[in-house]
C-alpha positions, 0 to 999 in steps of 0.5 A: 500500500502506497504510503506516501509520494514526494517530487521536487525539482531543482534548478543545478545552477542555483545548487551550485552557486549555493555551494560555491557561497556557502562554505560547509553546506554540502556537508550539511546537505550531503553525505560524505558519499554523495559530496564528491559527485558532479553538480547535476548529481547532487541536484538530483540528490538533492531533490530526492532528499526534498521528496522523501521529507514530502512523502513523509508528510514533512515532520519537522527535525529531519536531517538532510544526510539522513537520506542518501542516495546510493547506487546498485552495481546495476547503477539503479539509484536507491535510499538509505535512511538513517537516524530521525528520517528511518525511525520516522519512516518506521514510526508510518510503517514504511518498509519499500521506498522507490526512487527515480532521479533525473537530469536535463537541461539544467534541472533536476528531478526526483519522485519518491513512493513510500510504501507499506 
């Protein structure tokens, strides 16, 4: 049973120019994993961790790096949550999340399907 649904949308050069303004924000975003990949990947990690906030219905004290995206040897993107986003997502009776990301032309994209 569906659970939950998220998408979100991020524009790859406001990402970076965040990046670039703001020391230390890719270590508040991403996990030290996901920190060393291209820009227009960390938008769509990014968009991912924003669509798993909103399949959860958005409860508040959730970190970003408490959602990370990692890759089968298949190259399939898949979650890994730790912390208040697993407990959270416990808490809802979450046992499978999908993940499709995205990126073209300058955006990125992310859809979660949390379910039970």
């Amino acid at each position: 049973m569906i659970v939950g649904v998220g998408i979100d949308v991020v524009e790859v050069a406001r990402l970076a120019r965040a990046l670039e303004r703001t020391p230390g924000l890719a270590r508040r975003l991403f996990t030290e994993a996901e920190q060393g990949r291209p820009v227009e990947s960390l938008a769509a990690r990014f968009a991912a961790k924003e669509a798993v906030a909103k399949a959860l219905g958005a409860p508040g004290g959730l970190h970003w790096t408490d959602a990370e995206v990692v890759q089968l040897e298949s190259g399939r993107p898949v979650l890994r949550l730790t912390g208040g986003v697993a407990e959270e997502a416990d808490a809802q009776g979450i046992k499978t999340w999908h993940l499709s990301l995205s990126h073209d032309g300058g955006v990125a994209t992310a859809v979660v399907v949390a379910e039970s």
